[in-house]
C-alpha positions in Angstrom: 33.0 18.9 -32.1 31.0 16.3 -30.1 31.5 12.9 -29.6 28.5 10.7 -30.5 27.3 7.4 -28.5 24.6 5.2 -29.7 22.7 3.0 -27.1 22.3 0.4 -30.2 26.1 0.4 -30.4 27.4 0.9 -27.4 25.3 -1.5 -25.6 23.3 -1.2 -22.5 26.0 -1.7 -19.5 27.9 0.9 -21.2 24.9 3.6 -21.5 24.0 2.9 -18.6 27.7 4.3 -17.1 27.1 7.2 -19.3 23.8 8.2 -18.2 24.5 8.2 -14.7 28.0 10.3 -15.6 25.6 13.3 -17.2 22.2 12.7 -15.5 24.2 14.7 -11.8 24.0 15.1 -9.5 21.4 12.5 -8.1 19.5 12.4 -4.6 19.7 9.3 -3.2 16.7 8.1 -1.7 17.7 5.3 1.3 14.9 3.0 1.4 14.0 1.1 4.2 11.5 -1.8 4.2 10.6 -5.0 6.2 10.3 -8.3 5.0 6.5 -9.7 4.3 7.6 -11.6 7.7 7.4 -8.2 9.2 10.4 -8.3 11.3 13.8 -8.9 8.4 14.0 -5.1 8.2 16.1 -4.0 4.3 18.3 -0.8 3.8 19.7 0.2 0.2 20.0 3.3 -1.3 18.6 4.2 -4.9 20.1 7.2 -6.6 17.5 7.5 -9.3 15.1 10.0 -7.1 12.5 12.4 -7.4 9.4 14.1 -6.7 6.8 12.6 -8.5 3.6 15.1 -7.7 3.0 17.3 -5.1 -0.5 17.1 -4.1 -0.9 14.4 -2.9 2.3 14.0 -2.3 4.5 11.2 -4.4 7.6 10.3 -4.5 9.7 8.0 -6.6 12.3 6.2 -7.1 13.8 3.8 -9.5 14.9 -0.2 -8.6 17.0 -1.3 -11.4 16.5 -5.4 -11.5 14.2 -6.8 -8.8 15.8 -5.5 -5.4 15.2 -6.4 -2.2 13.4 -3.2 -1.4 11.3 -3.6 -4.2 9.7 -7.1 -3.4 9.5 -5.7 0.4 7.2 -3.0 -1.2 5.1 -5.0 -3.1 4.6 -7.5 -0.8 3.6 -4.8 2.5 2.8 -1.6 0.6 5.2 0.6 2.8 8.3 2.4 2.8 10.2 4.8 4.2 12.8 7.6 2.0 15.5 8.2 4.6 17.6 11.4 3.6 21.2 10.4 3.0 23.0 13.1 5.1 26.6 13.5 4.4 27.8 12.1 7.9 27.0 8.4 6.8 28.6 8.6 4.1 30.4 5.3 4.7 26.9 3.6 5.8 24.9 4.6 2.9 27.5 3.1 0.6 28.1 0.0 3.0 24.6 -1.1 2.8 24.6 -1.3 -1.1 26.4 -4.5 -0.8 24.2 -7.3 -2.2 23.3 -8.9 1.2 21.3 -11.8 1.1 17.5 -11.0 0.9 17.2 -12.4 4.8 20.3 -10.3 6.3 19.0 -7.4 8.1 21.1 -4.3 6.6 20.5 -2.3 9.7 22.7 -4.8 11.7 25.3 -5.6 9.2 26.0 -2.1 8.8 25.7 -0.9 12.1 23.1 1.8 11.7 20.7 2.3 14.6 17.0 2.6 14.0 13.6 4.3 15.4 10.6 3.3 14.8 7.9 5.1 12.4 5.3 7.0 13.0 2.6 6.0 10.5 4.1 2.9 8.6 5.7 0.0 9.9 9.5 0.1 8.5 11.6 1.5 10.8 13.7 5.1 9.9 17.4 5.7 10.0 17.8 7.2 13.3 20.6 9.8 12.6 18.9 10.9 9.2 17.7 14.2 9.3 14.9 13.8 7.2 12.7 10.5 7.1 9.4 10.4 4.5 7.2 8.0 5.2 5.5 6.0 2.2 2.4 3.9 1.3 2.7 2.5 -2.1 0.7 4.3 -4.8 1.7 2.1 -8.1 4.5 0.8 -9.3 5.4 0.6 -13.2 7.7 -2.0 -14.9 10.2 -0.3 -17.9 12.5 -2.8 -19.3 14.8 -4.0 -16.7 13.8 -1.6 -13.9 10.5 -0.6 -12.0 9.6 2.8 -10.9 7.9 2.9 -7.5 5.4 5.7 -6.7 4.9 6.5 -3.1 2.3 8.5 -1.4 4.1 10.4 1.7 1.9 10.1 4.6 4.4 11.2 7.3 7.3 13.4 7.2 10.0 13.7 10.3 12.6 16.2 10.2 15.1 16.5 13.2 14.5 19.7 14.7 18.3 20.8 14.6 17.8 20.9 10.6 15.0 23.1 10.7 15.6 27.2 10.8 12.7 29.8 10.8 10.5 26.2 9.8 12.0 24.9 7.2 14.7 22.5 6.3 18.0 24.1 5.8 20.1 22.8 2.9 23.5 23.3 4.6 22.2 21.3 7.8 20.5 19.1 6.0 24.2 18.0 4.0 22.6 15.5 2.1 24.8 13.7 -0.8 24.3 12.8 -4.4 25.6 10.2 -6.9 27.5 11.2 -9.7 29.0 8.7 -12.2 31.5 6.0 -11.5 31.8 5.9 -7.7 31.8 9.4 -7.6 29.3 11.2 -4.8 29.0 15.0 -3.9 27.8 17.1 -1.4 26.2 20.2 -2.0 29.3 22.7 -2.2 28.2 25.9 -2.3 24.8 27.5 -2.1 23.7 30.3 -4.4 20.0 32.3 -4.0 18.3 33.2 -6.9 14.5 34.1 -7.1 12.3 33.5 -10.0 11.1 36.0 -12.3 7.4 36.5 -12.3 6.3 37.4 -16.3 4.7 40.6 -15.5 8.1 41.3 -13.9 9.6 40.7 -17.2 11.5 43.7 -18.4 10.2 44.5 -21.8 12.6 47.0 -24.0 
């Protein structure tokens, strides 16, 4: 037996907790921005996250209602997607707080920051993994907007990197799960994929 939920009926705050309970776990991508005054620098994480093409490379991510990071984009065209690494656990869910628009979150929260390499937003010093963005488009659905960014830059701290590439379990990055729930990536299974003409046929 299943238990059936209508968005019609049970209304959109309430569909909206039960998407995020099923759609898990979610990367969170922790966006920083600056103000179109170029120095009020904004932190927030956004847990709905994803690559959106891979040559040339896009990103996404989701702002439900207009967010602070989202009118920082549109107003300077930049961004940077910090990795939110399991050590800052606290941080990344301090600097969701609704801060006024001209609080810096890097100071109220207490997270240092470096400067970028290619954009102007400044990276999340002790993230192991910072992807830097220039807007590619941005497309309005019902309450939320879905931001497209091209990755010009990416940084990756060399202690995450084994044999050249990013390792998972140094890496330790969280997801969001429903309700105030987060994970981290518990274990770690290997499993290549099947090519067709690998394909046992009886």
């Amino acid at each position: 037996m299943r238990i059936d939920f209508a968005p019609e009926s049970l209304g959109a705050g309430a569909f909206y907790r039960l998407l995020t309970a099923v759609v898990v776990p979610r990367p969170i991508a922790w966006v920083s921005t600056l103000a179109a005054d170029g120095t009020t620098a904004n932190l927030a994480p956004h847990s709905f996250f994803t690559v959106a093409c891979t040559d040339p490379p896009i990103v996404q991510f989701t702002s439900v209602g207009r967010k602070d990071s989202l009118r920082n984009i549109e107003d300077t065209g930049e961004f940077v997607v910090n990795l939110a690494p399991e050590p800052l656990f606290e941080q990344i869910n301090a600097s969701a707080v609704d801060f006024p628009a001209e609080q810096d979150e890097f100071d109220a929260v207490g997270i240092e920051r470096e400067p970028s390499l290619r954009v102007k937003p400044p990276r999340v010093a002790a993230s192991p993994v910072a992807l830097e963005c220039r807007l590619h488009s941005t497309l309005g659905i019902g309450n939320s907007t879905l931001v497209l960014g091209q990755v010009v830059h990416a940084a990756v701290h060399e202690d995450a990197v084994v044999d050249g590439h990013p390792d998972i379990r140094r890496l330790r990055p969280l997801a969001r799960l429903g309700r105030d729930e987060w994970s981290t990536i518990g274990d770690v299974h290997e499993l290549a994929r099947i090519a067709y003409r690998d394909w046992p046929r009886s």
